[in-house]
N, C-alpha and C positions, 0 to 999 in steps of 0.2 A: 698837822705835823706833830704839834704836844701830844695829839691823842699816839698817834703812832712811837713816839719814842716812851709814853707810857706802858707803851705793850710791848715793846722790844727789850727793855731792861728785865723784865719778870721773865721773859721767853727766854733770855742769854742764860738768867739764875736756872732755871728750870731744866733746859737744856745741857747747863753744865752739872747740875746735880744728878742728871739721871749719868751720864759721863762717868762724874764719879763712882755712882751706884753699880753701872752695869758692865764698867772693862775691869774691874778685877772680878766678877763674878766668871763673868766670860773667860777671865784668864785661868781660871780656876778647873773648871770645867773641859779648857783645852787643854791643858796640862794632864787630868785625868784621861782625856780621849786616848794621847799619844803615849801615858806609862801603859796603858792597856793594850796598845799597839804594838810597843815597845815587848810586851809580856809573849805575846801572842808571837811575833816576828822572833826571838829567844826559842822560846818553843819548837816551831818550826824548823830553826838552823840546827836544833840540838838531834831533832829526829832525822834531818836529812842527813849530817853528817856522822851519826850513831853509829854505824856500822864500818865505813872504811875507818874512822878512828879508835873504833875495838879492834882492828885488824893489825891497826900499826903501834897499837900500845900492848898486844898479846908479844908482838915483833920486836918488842922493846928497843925500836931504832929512833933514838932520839932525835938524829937531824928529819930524818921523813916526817914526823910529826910536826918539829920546827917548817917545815915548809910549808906541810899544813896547813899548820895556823897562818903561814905569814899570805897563801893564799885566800882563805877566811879573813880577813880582815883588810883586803880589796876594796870591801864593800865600806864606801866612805863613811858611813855611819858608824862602824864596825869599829870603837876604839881600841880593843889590847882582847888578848884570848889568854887563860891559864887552865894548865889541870889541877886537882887537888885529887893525889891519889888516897886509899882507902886507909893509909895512916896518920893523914890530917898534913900533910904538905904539899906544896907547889911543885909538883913534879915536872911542868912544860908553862913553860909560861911567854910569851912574845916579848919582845923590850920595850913596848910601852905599858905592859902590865903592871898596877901602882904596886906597890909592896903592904901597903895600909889595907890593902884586901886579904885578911889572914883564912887561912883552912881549918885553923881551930880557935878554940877559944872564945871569948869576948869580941861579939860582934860577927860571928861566923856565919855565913849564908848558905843553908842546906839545902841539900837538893829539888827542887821545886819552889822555893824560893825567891823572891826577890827584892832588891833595894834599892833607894835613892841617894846615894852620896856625896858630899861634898869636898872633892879634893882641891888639890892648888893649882891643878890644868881648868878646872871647872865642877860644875855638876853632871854624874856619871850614873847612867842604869846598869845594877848590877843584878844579872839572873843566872841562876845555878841549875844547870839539867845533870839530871844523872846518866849516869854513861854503864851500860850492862853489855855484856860480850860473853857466850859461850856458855850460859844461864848463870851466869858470876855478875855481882857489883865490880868495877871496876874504879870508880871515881866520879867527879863530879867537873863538869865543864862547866869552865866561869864562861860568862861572855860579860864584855863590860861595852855599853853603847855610849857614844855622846851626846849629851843631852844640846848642845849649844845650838842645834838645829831647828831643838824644841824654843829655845829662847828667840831665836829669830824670827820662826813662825809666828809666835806670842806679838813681839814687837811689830808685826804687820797686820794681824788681827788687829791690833789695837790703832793701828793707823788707818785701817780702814773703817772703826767706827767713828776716830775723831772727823773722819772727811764723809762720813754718814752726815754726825751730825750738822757737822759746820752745811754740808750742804742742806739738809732741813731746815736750818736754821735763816740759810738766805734765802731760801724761796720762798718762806714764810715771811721773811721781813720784808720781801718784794712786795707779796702779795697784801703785807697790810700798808707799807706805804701808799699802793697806787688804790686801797680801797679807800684810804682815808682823803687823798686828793680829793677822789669822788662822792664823798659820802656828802658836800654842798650841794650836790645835784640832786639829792634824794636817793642817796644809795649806802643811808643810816644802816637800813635793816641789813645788810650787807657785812657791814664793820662789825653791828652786834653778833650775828653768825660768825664770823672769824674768831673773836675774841671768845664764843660758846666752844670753840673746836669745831665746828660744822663744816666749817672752810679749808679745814685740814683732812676732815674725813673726806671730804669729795676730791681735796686735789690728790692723797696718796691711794684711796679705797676705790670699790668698784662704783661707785659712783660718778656720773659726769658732771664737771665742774662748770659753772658760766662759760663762756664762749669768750670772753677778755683772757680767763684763767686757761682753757684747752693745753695753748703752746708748753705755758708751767709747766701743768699737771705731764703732756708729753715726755718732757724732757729729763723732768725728774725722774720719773718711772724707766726710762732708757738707763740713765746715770747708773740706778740702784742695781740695773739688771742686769747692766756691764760689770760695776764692780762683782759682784753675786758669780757671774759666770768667769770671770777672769782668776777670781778665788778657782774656783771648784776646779779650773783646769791648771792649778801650779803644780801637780806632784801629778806625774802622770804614772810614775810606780807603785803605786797604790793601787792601780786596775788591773782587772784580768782580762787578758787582752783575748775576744770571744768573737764570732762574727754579730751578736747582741752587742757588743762594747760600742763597735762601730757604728751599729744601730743608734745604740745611745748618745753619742757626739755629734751624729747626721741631726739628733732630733732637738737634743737641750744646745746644742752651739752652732749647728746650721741650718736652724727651724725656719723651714721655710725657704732656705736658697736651693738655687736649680744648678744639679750639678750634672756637669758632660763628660762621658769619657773617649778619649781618642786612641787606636791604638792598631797596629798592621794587623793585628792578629784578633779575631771575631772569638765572643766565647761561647755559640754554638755555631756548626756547621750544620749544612741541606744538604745530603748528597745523594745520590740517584744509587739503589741497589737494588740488584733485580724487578726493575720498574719500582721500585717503592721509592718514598725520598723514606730519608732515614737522619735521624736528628744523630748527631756528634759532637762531645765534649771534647778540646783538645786537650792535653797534658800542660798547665803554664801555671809555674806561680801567680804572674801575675793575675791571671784572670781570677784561681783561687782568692786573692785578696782582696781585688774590686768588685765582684759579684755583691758581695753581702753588701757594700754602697747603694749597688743599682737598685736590687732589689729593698733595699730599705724609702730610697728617699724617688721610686717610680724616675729615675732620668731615663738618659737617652745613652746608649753607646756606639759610638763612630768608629766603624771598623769595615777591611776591605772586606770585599763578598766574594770568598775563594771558595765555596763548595757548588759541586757541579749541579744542583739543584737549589742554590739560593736564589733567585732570578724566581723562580717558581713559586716560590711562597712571601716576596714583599706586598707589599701595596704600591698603586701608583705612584708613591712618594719616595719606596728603596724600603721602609720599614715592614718590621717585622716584630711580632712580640713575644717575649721568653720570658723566662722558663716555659718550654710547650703544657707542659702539666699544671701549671700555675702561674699564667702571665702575670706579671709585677712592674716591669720594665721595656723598653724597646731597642732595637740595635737599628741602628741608619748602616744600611750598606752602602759603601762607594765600588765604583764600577771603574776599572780602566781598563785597557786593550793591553793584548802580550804584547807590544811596542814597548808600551808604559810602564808595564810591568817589571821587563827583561832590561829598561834604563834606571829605574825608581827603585828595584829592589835590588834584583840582581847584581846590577851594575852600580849604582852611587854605593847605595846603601853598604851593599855587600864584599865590594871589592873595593871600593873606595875606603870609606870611612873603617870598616870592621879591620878590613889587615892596619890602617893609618892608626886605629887606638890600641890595637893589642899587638904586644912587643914580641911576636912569635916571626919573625925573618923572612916574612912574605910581603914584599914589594905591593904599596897600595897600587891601584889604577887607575887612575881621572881621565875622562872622555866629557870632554863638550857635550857630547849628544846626552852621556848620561846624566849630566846635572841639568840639563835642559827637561829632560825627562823629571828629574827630581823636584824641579822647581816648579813644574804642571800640578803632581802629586799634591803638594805641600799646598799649593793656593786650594784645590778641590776639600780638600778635608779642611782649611780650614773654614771655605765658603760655607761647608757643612756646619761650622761650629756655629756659625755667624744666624746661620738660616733656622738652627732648632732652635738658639736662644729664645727662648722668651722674654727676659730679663735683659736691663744695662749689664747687670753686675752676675752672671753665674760663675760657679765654681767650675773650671775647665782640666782635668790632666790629662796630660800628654805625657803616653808612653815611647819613651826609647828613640833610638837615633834618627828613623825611618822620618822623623818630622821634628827637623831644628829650624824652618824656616815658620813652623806654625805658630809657633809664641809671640811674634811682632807683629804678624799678619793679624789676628785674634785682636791684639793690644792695641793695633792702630783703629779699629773698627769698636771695640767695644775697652776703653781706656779703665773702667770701673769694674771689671774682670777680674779674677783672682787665678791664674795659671799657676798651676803645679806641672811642672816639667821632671819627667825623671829619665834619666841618661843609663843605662841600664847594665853599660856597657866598661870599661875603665876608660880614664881622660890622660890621654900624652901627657909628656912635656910642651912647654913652649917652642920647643925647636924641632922637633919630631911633627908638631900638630901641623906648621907652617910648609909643609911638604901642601898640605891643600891648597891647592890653588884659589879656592871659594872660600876661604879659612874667615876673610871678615864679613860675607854674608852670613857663616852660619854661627858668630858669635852674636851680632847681631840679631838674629832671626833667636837664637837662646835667652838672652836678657831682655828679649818681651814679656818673660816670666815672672813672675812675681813669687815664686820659690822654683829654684833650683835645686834637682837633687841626685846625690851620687851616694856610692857604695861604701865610700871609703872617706874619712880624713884626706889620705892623702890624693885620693882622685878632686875633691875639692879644690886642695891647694894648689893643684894643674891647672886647674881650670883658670882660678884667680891670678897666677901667674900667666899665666896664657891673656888673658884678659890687659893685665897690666900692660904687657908685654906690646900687642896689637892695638889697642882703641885708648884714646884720649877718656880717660874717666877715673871717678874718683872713688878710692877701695879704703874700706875700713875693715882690718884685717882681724881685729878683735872681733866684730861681730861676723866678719864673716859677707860684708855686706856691700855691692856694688851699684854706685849711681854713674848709670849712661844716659845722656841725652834728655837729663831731668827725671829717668826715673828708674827705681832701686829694685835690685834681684838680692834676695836674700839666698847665697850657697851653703848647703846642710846636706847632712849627711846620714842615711838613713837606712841603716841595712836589712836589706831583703831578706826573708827568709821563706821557712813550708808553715803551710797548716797543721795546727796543735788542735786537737788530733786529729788522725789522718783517716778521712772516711772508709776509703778502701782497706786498711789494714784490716778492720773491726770485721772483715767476712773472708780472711784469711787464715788458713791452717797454721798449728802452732813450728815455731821454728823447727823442733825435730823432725812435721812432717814437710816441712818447708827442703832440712837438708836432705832426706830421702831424696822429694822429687827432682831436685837440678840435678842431683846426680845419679838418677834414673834419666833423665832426659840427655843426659851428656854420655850416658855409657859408660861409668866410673863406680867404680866398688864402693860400700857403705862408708868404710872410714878412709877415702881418700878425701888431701887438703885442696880444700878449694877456696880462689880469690877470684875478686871479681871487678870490672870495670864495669861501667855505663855511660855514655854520652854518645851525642852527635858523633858522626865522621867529623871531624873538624880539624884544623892544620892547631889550632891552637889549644888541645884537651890533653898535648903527649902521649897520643897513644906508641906512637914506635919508640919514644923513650922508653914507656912501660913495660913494651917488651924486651927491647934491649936489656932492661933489668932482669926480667924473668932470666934468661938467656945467661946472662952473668950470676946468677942464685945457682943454675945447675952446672956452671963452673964452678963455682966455689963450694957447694957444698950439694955433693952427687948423691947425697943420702936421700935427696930428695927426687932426682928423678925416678918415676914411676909409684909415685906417694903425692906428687901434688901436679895439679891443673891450672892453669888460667883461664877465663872464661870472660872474653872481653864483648858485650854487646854496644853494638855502634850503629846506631840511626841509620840513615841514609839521608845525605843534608846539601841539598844547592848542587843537587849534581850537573846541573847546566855550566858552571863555572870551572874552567881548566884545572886550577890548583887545587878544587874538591874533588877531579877526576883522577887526576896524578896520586894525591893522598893514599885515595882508596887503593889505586894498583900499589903504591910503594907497601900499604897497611897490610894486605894481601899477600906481595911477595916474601915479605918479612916473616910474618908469621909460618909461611910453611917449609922457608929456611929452619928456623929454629926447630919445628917438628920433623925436619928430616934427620937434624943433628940430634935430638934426644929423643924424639920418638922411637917407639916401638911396636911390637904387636900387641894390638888391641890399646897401644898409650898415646897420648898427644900431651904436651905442656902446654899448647895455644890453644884454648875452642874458640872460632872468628866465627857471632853471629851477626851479620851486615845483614840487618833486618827490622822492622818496626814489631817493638814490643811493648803489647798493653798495660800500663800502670800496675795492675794488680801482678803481672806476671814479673813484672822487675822487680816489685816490692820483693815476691816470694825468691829473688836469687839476694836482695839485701839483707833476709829472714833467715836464709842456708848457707852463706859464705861463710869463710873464717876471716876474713879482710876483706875490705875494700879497697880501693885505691884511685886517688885522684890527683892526678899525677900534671895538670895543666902548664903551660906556659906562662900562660898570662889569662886571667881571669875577673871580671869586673866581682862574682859572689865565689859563682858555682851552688845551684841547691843539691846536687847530688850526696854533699857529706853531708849535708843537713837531713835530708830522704834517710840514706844509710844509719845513719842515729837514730831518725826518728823511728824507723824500725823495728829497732832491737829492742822489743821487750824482756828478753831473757837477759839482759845487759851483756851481755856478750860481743864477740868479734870487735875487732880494730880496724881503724880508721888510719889511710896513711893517704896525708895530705900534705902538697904541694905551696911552699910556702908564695907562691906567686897568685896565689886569689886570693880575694876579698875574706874567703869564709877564714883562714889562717889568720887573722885577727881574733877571731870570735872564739874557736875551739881550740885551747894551747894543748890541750892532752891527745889532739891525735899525734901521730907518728910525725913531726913536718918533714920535710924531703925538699932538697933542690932538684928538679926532673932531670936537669942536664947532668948532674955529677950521679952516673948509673952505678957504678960503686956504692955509694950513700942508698940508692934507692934500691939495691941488692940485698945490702945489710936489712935496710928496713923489713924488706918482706921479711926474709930468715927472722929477723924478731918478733915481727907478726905471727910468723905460724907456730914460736915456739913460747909466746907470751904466756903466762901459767894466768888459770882461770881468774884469781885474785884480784891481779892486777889489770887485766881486762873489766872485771869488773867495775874497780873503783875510777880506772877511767871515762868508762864506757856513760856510770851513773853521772860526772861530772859534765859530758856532754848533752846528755839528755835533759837536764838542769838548763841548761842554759838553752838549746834550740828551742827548749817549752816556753818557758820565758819570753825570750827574743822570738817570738812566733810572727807571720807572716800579715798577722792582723795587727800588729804592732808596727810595725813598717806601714800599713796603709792609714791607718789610727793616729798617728802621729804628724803625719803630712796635715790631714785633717784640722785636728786638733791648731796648727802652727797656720795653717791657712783660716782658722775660725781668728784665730788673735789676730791674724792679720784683718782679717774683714770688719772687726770688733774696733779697733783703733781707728779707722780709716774712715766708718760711719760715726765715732768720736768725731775726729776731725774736721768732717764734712759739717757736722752739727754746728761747732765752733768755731768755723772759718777758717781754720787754721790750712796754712800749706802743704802741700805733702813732704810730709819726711820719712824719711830712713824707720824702717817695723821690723825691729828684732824680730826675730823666733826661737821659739824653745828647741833647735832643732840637734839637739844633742842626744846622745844611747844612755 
């Protein structure tokens, strides 16, 4: 024992001198990462925003500029914005810009430029871009960041090396107390290795350590690589979010776990054409975003087998392997009967739940038979999940409403699971939701999840009120976090979006010949105005709002009939279902009211195509329109305005959206519109068509900004990511006996 605390006091010295040595170096070094990040990210804002702010400083409109900036400095790092025009003063400045920041003189920061400052809020990054417009200097654009981000980063850097070492530190003293117990046995040469370093290099290096030692050496190396990886994923805006990104999070954070995807909708079909089978992509975000999963980490995808040739190409098992050109991955088909079908989707799914969550004035419908049906469904796919597992613990998601009963099913059979649940749809109220008659099996059947997720903020806080509301359980409403029945669903909120960038555009014609052709196809002269809808037939998209508006524009302002079009394409959607059949006739009759009333020879203001159109041919009416229009009721995203954005590479055309979806959170510069008040959504269009190119522009570029960004891989990345931390704590815990508790997520935009 003397020999052992001989060796521990030199190891503490040693230890704590390399401490001293190595975190201010380290501090050093971080601090230069992030001024250079800092410089970089300055950079970037100053180029993206170079142009609309030559626009509106040619414009000399001082509050527009003031808005501007106070939009620019959204961005929480983002402390104060100023200009310094070409005379050496402050000519816009925001209200937290310091005044100690001067435009001339002593201390002046030039264009290209940058510094570190010490004010009396804090330390501040100050960098100067120059501002050019119309081949003139114009000024120079402060940005001031704060730095206090950098200091907090710094302070956990450093708390992660003191809990480095303290942990080297006791494994090592572990390791020489229980060698020096034994070194009376004859296990000298043992002790003298440890005190050589020998016993250090085998427990933390690629070397195997004695078999006493294995456990250690395990545990440690687990420690070092959880803190290691818990680092690398705290700042997830750092990434670009790529279907590579998500490669890379499948491989550095869930190397090795077996992930399944569950989901109504298969993402290729077999269908039978002209004797041939014929492989088919559907049109689905979501599939867009979990493919790169599948195909990275070889799972499995559990999806129903709706093509009239899939039967034909599984294996005895239902499986089948995709990408046909490059197998990667496998789909498990499930099989039910139109019985099963026409109760489970049709019927629960469809007419139940879908009118029950979206606040569009269509009466749900609940039938016995159909939740009997529902509840057939739901045990099958998840017997499926249960059956491909090969693992206690895979990564499981569950797409959308079609299976709320799967997540407890899953949870009761394999408890070490990590379910990702995403609800795709919007969540009632608590008093609205309770119209369900089955309202507590399918909360139930949801908080077998181990992350729940929704579109919205405020569809979460439904849900946890909903929650509150019905079942005995305990809510912590800061995190966001619900414990039923001993065990925790974390609710996050995670918004959907399209694919950055969009495959199909890249072999599409440029927008001028994009606007020829729709209106070669429609029969409409070259410079006639054309708007355009897309979606589903659906009671809840507003399409007879939308026309009722058109209808109200060539009342109010008649300049426009025989100068502009509408061209509404509408799916064909569940036409088995009375209320989808009625839609259609009311969609129908409507429209050729209106073209009786202003139509003319050779003119129509309504073109109704009720027809299935191929992605690339939508794109090309999102490419040729002057507007779009999405005009919904009630809406969990909508990706159609995101599609429409993503689009426009010319920046051009406007966006007039409904402030009742999800996506009206994301994009403040399209037009917002309430659908019901058609006056409001009259005006809209008229301002739509007569937007001057400028300001189209500048809005146009600020949405595209942001859907690039917030891309579709970021939504499934994310999930990922918050389900890796959760798996990461939990194999913590299990290591150290500890109970289960409540696992934040980072599950914030």
């Amino acid at each position: 024992m003397r020999l052992a605390l001989r060796f521990l006091l030199p190891l503490a010295l040693v230890l704590a001198g390399l401490a001293y040595l190595l975190i201010p170096l380290v501090d050093t070094m971080t601090l230069k990462w992030f001024v250079r990040d800092l410089e970089i990210r300055s950079e970037l804002i100053g180029r993206m925003v170079e142009a609309p702010l030559a626009e509106l400083l040619t414009a000399e409109s001082k509050v527009k500029v003031l808005n501007y900036f106070h939009r620019i400095i959204q961005d929480e790092r983002l402390y104060a914005v100023g200009f310094c025009d070409h005379d050496g003063k402050v000519a816009y400045k925001t209200l937290t810009y310091p005044d100690s920041i001067p435009c001339e003189g002593a201390g002046t920061i030039k264009a290209g430029q940058t510094a570190l400052l010490q004010l009396s809020q804090g330390a501040v990054h100050v960098a100067a871009v120059g501002i050019e417009g119309n081949g003139r200097k114009l000024g120079r654009l402060m940005l001031v960041h704060d730095m206090s981000w950098i200091e907090r980063r710094s302070s956990d850097t450093k708390w992660y090396l003191y809990y480095l070492f303290a942990i080297i530190g006791a494994v090592i003293s572990l390791v020489t107390v229980l060698v020096a117990h034994l070194s009376w046995l004859g296990w000298v040469s043992g002790v003298r290795a440890m005190l050589r370093g020998e016993g250090l290099v085998a427990l933390i290096g690629n070397q195997q350590p004695d078999d006493d030692l294995h456990p250690v050496a395990q545990d440690l190396r687990a420690l070092i690589h959880d803190l290691e990886a818990d680092k690398r994923m705290r700042d997830e805006s750092q990434m670009s979010w790529t279907p590579a990104t998500l490669k890379t999070i499948l491989h550095d954070h869930l190397a090795g776990d077996e992930v399944l995807i569950v989901s109504n909708r298969e993402p290729y079909l077999h269908n039978w054409k002209e004797n041939q089978i014929e492989v088919q992509i559907p049109a689905s975000g979501v599939v867009t975003a979990l493919e790169p999963i599948m195909r990275a980490c070889s799972g499995v995808w559990i999806a129903h087998g709706s093509g009239s040739a899939d039967r034909e190409v599984v294996d005895p098992r239902g499986h089948v392997r995709v990408p046909p050109d490059n197998p990667t991955y496998e789909i498990r088909r499930i099989w039910m009967s139109q019985e099963e079908e026409d109760g489970y989707y049709y019927g629960f799914s469809n007419e139940g739940l879908w009118p029950l969550c979206h606040l569009a004035h269509v009466r749900p419908v609940f039938r016995s038979s159909d939740w009997k049906q529902y509840k057939v469904i739901n045990e099958r796919f998840a017997a499926a999940i249960i059956e491909e597992a090969k693992t206690d613990n895979p990564v499981v998601l569950v797409q959308d409403y079609h299976f709320a009963l799967v997540p407890k099913i899953v949870r009761d059979h394999l408890p070490h699971a990590t379910i990702i649940t995403f609800w795709h749809i919007p969540w009632p109220n608590p008093e609205r939701y309770a119209i369900c008659p089955w309202y507590h099996e399918i909360l139930e059947g949801l908080l077998g999840s181990s992350i729940l997720g929704f579109h919205t903020r405020f569809h979460c806080s439904n849900f946890i009120d909903t929650v509150d509301r019905s079942l005995e359980s305990k809510i912590d409403r800061d995190s966001s976090m619900i414990s039923y029945q001993g065990k925790f669903t974390a609710v996050n909120h995670y918004p959907i979006s399209i694919a950055w960038p969009n495959r199909e555009k890249a072999q599409l014609p440029s927008e001028a010949e994009c606007r020829t052709r729709i209106r070669a196809i429609n029969g409409l002269p070259h410079a006639h105005r054309v708007g355009v809808g897309v979606e589903r037939l659906d009671y809840t998209k507003g399409i007879l709002e939308r026309f009722l508006a058109v209808e109200r524009l060539l009342e109010l302002q008649p300049e426009w009939i025989g100068r502009f079009s509408f061209v509404q394409i509408a799916a064909p959607s569940r036409a088995k279902i009375d209320e989808y059949q009625q839609l259609t006739r009311q969609v129908i009759a409507l429209a050729e009211r209106i073209n009786q009333r202003f139509g003319g020879e050779g003119y129509r203001p309504i073109h109704l195509r009720i027809e299935h159109h191929e992605p690339q041919a939508v794109i090309t009416y999102y490419r040729g329109a002057d507007f779009c229009i999405v005009s919904s009721l009630h809406d969990g995203m909508n990706l159609v305005a995101k599609e429409f954005v993503a689009a426009r590479d010319d920046e051009q055309g406007v966006l007039i959206l409904s402030q009742f979806t999800g996506a009206a959170t994301e994009l403040p510069e399209a037009l917002l519109i309430n659908p019901y008040n058609i006056d409001q959504c009259a005006a809209a269009l008229h301002l739509a068509l007569t937007m001057p190119p400028t300001e189209q522009r500048a809005r146009m570029r600020s949405l595209r900004g942001i859907v690039q960004e917030f891309n579709v891989y970021r939504w499934a990345g994310r999930m990922l990511m918050d389900a890796a931390r959760m798996r990461q704590r939990a194999r913590i815990a299990r290591q150290t006996g500890a109970r289960d508790a409540p696992t934040t997520t980072g599950g914030q935009a």
